[in-house]
C-alpha positions, 0 to 999 in steps of 0.5 A: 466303258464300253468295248468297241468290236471292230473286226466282224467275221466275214462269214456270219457277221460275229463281231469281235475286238481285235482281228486274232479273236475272229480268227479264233471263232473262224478256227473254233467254228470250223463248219463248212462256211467258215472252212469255205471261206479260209479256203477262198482265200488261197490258203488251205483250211486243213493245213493251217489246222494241222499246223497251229496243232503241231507248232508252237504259237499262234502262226495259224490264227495270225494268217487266218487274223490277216486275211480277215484283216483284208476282208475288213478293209474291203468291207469299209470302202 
């Protein structure tokens, strides 16, 4: 059975299952592009890291989770 990736990074096209594992390779990537680009969002790279770092839970992956959730959507239109 195979696995069917529906979510692809925004930036460099790595396609994952599920929303929160491409925010998780956004996050673990961090080079330039992929900063850059949370950035063009209207959200701060830097913070969101400073803030999955210092509090509990995933709040930082899931904004970062939403916001390709959006890019997604105007991909498929």
């Amino acid at each position: 059975m195979a696995i069917e990736l529906k979510f692809k990074c925004p930036v460099c096209g790595k396609q994952y299952e599920i929303s929160l594992q491409a925010a998780r390779h956004v996050f673990g990537t961090g080079d330039k592009k992929h900063r850059d680009w949370v950035d063009s969002q209207g959200v701060n790279f830097k913070d969101l890291l400073v803030e999955q770092a210092l509090n509990p839970g995933n709040a930082s992956y899931q904004t970062v989770a939403e916001l390709i959730e959006k890019a997604q959507a105007g991909l498929k239109k």
